[in-house]
C-alpha positions, -999 to +999 in steps of 0.1 A: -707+101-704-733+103-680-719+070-658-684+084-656-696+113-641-724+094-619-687+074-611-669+104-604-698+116-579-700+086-561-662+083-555-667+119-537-691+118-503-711+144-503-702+164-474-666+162-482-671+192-508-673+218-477-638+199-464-621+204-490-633+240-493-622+244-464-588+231-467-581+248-500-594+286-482-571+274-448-538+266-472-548+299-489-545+316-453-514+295-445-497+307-477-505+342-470-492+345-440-459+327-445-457+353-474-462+380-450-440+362-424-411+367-447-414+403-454-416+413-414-384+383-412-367+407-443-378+443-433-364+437-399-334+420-408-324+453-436-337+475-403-314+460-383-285+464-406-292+500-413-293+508-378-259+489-368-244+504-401-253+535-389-245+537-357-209+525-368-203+550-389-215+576-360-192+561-338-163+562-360-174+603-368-172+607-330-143+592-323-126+614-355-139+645-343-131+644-305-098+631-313-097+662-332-110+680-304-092+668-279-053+678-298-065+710-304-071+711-262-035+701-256-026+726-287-042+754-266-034+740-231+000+741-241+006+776-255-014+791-226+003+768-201+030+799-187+001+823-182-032+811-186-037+776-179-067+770-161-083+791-192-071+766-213-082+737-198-121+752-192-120+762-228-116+727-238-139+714-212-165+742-227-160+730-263-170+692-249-198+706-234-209+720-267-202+687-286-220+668-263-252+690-264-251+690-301-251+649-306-274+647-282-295+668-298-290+652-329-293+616-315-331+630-304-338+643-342-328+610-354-346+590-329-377+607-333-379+610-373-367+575-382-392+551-400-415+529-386-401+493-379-423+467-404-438+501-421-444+478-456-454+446-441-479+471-418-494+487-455-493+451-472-521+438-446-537+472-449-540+464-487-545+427-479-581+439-455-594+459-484-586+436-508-612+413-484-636+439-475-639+445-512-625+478-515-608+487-547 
């Protein structure tokens, strides 16, 4: 038993123990990143999607509501068109005005509340660093 091993050690150099250390911690390193790698490639590829599908379906609300808007304009343009025209058609102009100010505001809330883009992949090396530092 003794020779086999004795055979074993010689097939091995001796300073090719730290190499091989070395290449086992760097394909550790190489795994982990790719890991993480994919989850910024996902997060931003579902943050992406929200934010188009999102900003479709506020378009399409917009275009709803001021074609709304703008009937009830001609409604009201048209009934006041004998005597008070010009009434009218700063009435509508008003109610615009109003619209606008609210999505705007609106747009800012959502702008300035909306998650952080790669928020998990962010908290996953967080947790990877104290998992190194040896924090529990």
């Amino acid at each position: 038993m003794n020779d086999s091993a004795e055979a074993a050690d010689e097939d091995i150099p001796a300073d090719s123990a730290p190499v091989g250390a070395f290449r086992g911690a760097f394909s550790a390193l190489l795994d982990a990143l790719k890991t993480r790698l994919d989850l910024v490639a996902v997060e931003a590829e579902i943050y992406l999607l929200r934010t188009l599908q999102t900003l479709v379906w506020a378009l399409a609300a917009l275009a709803c509501a001021l074609l709304v808007l703008i009937f009830i304009v001609v409604a009201i343009v048209a009934a006041l068109w004998d005597t008070h025209r010009l009434a009218g058609v700063l009435g509508g102009a008003g109610a615009f005005a109003i619209l606008a100010a609210i999505c705007s505001a609106m747009a800012a809330r959502t702008f300035k509340f909306r998650p952080m883009i790669l928020e998990k992949t962010v908290e996953q090396i967080e947790h990877d660093r104290q998992k190194v530092d040896g924090a529990p």
